[in-house]
N, CA, C, O and CB atoms as a CASP TS submission, in Angstrom:
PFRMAT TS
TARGET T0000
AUTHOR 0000-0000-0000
METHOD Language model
MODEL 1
PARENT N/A
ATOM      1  N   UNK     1      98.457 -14.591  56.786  1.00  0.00           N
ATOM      2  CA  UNK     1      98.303 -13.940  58.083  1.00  0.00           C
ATOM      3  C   UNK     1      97.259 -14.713  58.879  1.00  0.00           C
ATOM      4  O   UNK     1      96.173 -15.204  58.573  1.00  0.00           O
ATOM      5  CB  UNK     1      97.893 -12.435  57.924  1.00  0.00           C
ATOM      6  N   UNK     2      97.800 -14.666  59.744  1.00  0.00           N
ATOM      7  CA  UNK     2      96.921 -15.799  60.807  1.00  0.00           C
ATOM      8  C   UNK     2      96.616 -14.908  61.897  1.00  0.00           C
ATOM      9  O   UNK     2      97.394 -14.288  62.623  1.00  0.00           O
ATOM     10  CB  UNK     2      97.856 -17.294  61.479  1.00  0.00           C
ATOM     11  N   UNK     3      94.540 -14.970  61.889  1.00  0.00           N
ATOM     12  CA  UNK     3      94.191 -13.874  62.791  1.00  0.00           C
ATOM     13  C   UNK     3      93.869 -14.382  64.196  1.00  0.00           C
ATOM     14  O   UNK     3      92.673 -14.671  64.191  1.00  0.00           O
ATOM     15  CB  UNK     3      93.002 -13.093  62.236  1.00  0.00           C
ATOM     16  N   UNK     4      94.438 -14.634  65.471  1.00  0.00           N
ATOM     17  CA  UNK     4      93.960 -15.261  66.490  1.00  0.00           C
ATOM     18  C   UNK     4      92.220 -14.593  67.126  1.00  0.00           C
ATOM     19  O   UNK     4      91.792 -13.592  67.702  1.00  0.00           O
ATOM     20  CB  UNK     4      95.258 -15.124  67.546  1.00  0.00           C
ATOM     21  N   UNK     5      91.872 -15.439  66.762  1.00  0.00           N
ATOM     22  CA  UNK     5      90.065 -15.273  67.729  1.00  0.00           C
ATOM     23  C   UNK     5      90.367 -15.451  69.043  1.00  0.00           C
ATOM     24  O   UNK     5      90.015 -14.523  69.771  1.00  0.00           O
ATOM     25  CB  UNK     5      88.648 -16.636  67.410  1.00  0.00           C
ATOM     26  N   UNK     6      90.823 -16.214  69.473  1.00  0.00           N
ATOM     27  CA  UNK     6      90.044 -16.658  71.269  1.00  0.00           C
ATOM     28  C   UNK     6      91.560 -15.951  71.508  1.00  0.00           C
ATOM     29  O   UNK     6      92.544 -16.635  71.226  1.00  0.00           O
ATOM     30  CB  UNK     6      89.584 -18.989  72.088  1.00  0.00           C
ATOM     31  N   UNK     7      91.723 -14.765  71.959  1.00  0.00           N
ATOM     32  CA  UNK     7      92.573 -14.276  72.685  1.00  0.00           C
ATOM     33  C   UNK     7      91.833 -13.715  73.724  1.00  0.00           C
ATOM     34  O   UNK     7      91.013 -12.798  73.696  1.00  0.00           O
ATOM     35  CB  UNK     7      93.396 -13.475  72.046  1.00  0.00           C
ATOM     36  N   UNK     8      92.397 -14.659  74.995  1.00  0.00           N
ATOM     37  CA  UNK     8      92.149 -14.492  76.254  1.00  0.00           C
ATOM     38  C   UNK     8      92.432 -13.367  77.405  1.00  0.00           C
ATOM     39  O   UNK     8      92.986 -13.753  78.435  1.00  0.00           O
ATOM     40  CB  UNK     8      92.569 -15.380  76.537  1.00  0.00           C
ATOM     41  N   UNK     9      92.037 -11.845  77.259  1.00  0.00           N
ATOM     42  CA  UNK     9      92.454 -11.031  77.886  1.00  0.00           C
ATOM     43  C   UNK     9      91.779 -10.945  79.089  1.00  0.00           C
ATOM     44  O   UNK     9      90.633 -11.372  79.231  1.00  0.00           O
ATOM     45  CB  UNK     9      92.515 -10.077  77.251  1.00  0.00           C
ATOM     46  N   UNK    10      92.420 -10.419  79.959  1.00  0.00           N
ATOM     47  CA  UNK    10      91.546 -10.682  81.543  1.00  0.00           C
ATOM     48  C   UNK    10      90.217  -9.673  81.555  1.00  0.00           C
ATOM     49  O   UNK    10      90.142  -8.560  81.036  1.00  0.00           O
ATOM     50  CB  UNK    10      92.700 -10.157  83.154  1.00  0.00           C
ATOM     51  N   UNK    11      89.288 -10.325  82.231  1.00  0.00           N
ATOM     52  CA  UNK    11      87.865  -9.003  82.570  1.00  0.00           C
ATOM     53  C   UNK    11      88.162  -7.596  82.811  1.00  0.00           C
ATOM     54  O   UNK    11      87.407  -6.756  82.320  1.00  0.00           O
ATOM     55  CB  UNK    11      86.988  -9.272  84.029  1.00  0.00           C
ATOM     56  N   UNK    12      89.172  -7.234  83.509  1.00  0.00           N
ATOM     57  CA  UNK    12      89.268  -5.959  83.353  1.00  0.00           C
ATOM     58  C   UNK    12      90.587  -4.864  82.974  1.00  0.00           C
ATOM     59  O   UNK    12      91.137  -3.883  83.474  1.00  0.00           O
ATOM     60  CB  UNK    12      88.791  -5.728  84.389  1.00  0.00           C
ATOM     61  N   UNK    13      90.705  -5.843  81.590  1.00  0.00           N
ATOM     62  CA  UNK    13      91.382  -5.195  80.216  1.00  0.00           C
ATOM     63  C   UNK    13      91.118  -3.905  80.031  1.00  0.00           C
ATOM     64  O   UNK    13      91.786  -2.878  80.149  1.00  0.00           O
ATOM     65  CB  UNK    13      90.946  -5.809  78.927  1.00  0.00           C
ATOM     66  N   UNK    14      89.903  -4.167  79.684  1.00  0.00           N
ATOM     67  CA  UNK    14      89.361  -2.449  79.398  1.00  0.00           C
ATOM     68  C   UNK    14      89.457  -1.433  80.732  1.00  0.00           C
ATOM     69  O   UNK    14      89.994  -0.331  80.624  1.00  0.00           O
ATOM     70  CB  UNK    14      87.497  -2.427  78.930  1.00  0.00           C
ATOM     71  N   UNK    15      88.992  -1.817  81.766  1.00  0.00           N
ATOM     72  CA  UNK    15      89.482  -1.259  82.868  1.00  0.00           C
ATOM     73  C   UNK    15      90.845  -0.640  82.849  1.00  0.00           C
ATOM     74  O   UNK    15      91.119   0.548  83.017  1.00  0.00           O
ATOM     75  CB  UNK    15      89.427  -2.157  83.770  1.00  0.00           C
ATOM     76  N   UNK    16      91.625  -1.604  82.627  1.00  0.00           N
ATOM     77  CA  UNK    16      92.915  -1.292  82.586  1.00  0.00           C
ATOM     78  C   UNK    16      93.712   0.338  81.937  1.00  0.00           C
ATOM     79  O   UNK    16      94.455   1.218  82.372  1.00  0.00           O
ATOM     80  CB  UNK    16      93.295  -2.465  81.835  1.00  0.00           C
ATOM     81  N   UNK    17      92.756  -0.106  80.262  1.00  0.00           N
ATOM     82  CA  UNK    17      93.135   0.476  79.345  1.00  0.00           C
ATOM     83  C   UNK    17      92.821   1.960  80.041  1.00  0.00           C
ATOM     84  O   UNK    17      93.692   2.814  80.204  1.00  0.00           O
ATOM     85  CB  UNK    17      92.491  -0.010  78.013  1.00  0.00           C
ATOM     86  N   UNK    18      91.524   2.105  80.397  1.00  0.00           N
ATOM     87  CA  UNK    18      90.784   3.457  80.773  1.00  0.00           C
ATOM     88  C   UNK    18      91.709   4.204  81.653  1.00  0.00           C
ATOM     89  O   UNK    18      92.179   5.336  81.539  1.00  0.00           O
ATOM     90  CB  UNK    18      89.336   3.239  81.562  1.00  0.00           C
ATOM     91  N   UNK    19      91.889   3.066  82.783  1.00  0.00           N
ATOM     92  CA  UNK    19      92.601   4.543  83.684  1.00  0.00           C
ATOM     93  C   UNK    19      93.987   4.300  83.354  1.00  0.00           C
ATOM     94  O   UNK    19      94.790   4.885  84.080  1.00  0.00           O
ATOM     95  CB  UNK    19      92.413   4.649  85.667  1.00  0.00           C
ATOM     96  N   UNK    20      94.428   3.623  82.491  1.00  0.00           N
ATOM     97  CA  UNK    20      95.817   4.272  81.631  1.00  0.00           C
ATOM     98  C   UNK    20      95.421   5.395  81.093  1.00  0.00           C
ATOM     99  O   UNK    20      95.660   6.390  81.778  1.00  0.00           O
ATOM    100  CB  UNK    20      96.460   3.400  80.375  1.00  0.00           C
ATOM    101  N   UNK    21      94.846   5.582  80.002  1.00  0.00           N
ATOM    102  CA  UNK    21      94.566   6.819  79.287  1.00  0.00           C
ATOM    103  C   UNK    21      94.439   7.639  80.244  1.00  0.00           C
ATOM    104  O   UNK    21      95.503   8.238  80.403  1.00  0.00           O
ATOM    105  CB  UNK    21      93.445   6.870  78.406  1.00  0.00           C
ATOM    106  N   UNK    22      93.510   8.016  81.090  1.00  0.00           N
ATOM    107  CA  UNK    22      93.134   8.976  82.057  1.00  0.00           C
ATOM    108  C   UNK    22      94.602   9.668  82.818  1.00  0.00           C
ATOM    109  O   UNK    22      95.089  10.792  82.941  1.00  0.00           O
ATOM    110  CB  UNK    22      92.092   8.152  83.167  1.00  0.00           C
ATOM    111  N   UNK    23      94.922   8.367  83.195  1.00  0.00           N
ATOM    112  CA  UNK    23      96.424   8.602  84.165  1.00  0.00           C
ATOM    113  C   UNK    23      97.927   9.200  83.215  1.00  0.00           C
ATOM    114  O   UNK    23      99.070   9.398  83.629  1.00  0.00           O
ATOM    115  CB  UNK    23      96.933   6.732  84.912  1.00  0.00           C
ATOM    116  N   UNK    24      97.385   9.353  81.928  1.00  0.00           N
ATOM    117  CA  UNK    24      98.334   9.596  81.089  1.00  0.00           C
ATOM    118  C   UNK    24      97.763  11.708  80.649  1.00  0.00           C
ATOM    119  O   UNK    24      98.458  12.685  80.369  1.00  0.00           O
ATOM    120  CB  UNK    24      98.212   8.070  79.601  1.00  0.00           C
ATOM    121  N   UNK    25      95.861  11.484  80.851  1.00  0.00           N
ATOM    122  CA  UNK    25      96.318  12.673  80.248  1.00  0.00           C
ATOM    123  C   UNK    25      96.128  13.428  81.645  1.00  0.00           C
ATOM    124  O   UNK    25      96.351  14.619  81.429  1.00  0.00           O
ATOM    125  CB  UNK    25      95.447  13.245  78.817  1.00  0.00           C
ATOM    126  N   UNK    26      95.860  13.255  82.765  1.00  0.00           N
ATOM    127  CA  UNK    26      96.240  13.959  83.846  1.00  0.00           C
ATOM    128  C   UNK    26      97.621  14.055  84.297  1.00  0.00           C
ATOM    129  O   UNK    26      97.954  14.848  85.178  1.00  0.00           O
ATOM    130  CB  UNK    26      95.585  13.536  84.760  1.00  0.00           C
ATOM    131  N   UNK    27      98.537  13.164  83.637  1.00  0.00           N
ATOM    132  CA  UNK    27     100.465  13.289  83.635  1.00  0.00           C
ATOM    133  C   UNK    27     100.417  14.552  82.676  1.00  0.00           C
ATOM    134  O   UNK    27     100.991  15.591  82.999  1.00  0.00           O
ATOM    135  CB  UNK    27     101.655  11.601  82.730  1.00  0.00           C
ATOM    136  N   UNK    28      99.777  14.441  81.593  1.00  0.00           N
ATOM    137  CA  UNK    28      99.965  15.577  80.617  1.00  0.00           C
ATOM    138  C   UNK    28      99.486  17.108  81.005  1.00  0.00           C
ATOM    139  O   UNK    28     100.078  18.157  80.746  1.00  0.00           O
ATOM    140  CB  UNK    28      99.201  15.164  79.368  1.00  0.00           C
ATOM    141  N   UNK    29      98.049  16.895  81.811  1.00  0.00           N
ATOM    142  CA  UNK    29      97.519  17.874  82.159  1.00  0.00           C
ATOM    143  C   UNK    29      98.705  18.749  83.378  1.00  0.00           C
ATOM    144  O   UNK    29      99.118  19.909  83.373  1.00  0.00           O
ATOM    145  CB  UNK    29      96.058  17.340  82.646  1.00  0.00           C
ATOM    146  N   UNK    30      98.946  17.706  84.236  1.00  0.00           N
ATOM    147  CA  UNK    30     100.606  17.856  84.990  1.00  0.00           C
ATOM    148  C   UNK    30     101.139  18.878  84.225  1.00  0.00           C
ATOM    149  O   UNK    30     100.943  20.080  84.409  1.00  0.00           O
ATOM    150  CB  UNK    30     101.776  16.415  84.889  1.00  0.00           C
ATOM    151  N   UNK    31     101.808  18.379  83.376  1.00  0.00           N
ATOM    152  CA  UNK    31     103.117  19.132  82.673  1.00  0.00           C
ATOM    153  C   UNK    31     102.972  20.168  82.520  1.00  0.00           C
ATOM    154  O   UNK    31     103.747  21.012  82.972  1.00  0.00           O
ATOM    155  CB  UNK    31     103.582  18.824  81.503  1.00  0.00           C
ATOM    156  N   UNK    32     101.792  20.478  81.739  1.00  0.00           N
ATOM    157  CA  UNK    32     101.325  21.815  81.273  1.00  0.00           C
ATOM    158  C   UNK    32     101.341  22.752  82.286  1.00  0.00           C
ATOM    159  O   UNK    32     101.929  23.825  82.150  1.00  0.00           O
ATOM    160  CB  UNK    32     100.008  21.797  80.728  1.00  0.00           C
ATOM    161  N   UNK    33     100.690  22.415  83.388  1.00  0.00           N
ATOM    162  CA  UNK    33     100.876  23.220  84.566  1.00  0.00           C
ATOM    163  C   UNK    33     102.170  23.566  84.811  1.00  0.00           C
ATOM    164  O   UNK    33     102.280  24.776  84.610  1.00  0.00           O
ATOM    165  CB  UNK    33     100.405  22.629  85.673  1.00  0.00           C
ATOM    166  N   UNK    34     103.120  23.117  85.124  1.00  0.00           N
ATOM    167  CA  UNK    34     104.755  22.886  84.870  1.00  0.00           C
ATOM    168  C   UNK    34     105.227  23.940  84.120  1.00  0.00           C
ATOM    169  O   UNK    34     105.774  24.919  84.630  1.00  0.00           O
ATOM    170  CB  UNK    34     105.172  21.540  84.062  1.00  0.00           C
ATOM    171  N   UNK    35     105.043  23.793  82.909  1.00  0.00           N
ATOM    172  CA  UNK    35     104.993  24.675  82.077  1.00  0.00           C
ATOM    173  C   UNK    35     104.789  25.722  82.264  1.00  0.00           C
ATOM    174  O   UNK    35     105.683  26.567  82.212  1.00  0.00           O
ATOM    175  CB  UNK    35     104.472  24.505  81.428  1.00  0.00           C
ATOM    176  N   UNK    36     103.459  26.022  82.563  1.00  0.00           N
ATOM    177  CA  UNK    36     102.709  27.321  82.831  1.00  0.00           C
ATOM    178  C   UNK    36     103.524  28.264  84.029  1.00  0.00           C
ATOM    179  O   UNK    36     103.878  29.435  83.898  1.00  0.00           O
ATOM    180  CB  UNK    36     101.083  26.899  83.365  1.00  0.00           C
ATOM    181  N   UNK    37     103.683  27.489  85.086  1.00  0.00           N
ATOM    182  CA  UNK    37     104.433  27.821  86.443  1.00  0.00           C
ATOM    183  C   UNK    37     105.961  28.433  86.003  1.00  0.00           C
ATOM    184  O   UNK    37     106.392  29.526  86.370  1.00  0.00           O
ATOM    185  CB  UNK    37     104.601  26.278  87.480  1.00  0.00           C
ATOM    186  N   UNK    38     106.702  27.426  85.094  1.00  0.00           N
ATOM    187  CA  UNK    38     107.754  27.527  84.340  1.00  0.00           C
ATOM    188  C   UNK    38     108.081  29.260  84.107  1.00  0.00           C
ATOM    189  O   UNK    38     108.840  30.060  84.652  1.00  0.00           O
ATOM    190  CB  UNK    38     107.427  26.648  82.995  1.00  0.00           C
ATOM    191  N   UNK    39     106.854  29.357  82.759  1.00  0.00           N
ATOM    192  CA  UNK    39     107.105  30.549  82.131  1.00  0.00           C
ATOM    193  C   UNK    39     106.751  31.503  83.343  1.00  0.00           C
ATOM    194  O   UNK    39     107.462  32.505  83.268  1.00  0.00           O
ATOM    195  CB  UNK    39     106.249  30.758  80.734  1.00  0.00           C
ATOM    196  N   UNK    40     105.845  31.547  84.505  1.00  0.00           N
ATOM    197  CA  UNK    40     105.326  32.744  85.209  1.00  0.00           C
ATOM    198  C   UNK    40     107.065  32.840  86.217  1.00  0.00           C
ATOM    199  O   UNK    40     107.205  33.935  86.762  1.00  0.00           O
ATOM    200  CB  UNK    40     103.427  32.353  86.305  1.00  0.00           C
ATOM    201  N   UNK    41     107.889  32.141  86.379  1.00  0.00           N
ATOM    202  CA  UNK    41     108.838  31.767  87.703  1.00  0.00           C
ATOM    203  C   UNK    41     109.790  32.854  86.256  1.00  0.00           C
ATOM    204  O   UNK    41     110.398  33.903  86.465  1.00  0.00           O
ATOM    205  CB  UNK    41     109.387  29.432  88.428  1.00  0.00           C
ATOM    206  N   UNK    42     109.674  32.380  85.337  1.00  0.00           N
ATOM    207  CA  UNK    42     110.584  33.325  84.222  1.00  0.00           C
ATOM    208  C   UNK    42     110.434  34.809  84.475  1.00  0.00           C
ATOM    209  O   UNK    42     111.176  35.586  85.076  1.00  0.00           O
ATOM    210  CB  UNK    42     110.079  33.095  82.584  1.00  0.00           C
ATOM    211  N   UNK    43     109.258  35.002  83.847  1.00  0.00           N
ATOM    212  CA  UNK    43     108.987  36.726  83.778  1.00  0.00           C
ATOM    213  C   UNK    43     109.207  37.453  84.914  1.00  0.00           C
ATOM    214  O   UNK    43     109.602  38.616  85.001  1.00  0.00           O
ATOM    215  CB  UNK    43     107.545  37.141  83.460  1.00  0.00           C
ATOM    216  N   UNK    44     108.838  36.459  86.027  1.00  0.00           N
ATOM    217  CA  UNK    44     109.186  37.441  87.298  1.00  0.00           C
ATOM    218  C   UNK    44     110.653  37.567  87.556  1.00  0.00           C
ATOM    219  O   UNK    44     111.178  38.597  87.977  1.00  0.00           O
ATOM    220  CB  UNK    44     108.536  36.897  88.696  1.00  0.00           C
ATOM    221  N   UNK    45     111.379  36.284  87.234  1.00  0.00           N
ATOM    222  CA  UNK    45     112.584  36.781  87.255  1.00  0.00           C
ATOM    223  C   UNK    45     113.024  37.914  86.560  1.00  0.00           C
ATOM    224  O   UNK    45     113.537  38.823  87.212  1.00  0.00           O
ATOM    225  CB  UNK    45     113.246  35.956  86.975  1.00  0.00           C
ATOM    226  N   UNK    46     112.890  38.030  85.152  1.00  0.00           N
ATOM    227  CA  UNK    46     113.347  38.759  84.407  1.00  0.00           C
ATOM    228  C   UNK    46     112.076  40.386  85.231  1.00  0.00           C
ATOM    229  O   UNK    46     112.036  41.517  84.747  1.00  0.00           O
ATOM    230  CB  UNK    46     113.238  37.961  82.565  1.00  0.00           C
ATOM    231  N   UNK    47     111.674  40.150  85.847  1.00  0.00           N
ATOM    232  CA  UNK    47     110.922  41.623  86.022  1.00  0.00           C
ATOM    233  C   UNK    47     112.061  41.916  87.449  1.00  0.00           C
ATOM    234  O   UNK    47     111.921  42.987  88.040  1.00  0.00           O
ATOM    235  CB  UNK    47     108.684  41.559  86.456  1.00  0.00           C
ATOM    236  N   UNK    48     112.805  41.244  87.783  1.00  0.00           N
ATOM    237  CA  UNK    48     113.381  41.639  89.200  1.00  0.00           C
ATOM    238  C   UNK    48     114.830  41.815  88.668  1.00  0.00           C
ATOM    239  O   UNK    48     115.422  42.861  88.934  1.00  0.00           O
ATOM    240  CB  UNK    48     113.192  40.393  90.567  1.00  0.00           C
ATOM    241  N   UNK    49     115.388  40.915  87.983  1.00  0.00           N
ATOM    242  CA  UNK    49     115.935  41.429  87.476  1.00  0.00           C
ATOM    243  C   UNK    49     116.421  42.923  86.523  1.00  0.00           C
ATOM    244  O   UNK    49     117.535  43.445  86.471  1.00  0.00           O
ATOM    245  CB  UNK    49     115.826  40.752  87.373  1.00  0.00           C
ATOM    246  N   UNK    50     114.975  43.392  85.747  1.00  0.00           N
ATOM    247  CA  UNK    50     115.309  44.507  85.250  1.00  0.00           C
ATOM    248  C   UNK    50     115.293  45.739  86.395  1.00  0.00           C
ATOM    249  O   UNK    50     116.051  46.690  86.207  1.00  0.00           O
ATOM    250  CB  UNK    50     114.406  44.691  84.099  1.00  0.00           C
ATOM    251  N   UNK    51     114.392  45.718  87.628  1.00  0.00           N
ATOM    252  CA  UNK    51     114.090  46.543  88.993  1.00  0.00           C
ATOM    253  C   UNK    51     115.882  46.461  89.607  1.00  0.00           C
ATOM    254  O   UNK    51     116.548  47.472  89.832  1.00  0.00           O
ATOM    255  CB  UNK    51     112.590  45.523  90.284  1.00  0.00           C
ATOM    256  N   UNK    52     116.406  44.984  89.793  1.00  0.00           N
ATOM    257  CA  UNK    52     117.900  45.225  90.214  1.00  0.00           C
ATOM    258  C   UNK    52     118.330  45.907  89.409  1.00  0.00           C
ATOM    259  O   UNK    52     118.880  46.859  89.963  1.00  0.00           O
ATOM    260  CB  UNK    52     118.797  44.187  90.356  1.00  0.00           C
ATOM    261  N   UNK    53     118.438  46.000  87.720  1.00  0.00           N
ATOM    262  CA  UNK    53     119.585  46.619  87.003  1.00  0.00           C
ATOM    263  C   UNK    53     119.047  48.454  86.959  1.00  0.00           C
ATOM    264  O   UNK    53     120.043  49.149  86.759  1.00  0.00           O
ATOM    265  CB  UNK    53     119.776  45.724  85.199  1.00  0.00           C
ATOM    266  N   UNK    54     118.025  49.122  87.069  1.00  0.00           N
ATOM    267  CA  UNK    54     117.244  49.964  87.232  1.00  0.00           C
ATOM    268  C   UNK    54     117.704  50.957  88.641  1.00  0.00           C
ATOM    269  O   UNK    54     117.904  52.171  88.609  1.00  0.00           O
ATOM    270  CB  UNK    54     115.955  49.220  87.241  1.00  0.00           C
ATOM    271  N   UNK    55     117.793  50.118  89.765  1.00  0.00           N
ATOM    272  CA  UNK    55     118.512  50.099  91.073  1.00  0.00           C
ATOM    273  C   UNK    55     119.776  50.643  91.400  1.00  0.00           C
ATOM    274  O   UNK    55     120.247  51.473  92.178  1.00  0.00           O
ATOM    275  CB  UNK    55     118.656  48.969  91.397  1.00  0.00           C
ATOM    276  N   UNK    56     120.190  49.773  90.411  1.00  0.00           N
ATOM    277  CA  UNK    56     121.880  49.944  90.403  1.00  0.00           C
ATOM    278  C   UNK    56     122.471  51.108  89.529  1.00  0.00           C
ATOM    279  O   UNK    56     123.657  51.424  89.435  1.00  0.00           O
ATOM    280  CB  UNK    56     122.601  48.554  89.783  1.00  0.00           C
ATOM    281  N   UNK    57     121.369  51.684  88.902  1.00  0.00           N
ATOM    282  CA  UNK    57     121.836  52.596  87.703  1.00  0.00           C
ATOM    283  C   UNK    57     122.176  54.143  88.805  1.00  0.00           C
ATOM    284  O   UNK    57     122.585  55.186  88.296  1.00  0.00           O
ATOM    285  CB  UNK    57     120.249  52.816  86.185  1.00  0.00           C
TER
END
């Protein structure tokens, strides 16, 4: 196994890396919200739904 030393990555590699991570867990932090919105857009349906079938009785 041949370990390369002088690998030449640009000055702001690490830069790079950082606001990848960041930009990945604020995509994630995203979703969750998504999610969250998701399930609340649910229950209310299903709460208007049971008020229509309640309605109709």
């Amino acid at each position: 196994v041949t370990i390369v030393e002088n690998v030449n990555l640009p000055e702001n590699f690490n830069d790079c890396r950082l606001k990848k991570k960041g930009l990945v867990k604020r995509v994630q932090a995203f979703l969750a919200q998504c999610d969250t919105v998701e399930g609340n857009i649910g229950q209310e349906m299903d709460k208007l739904q049971s008020k229509n079938l309640a309605l109709a009785e």
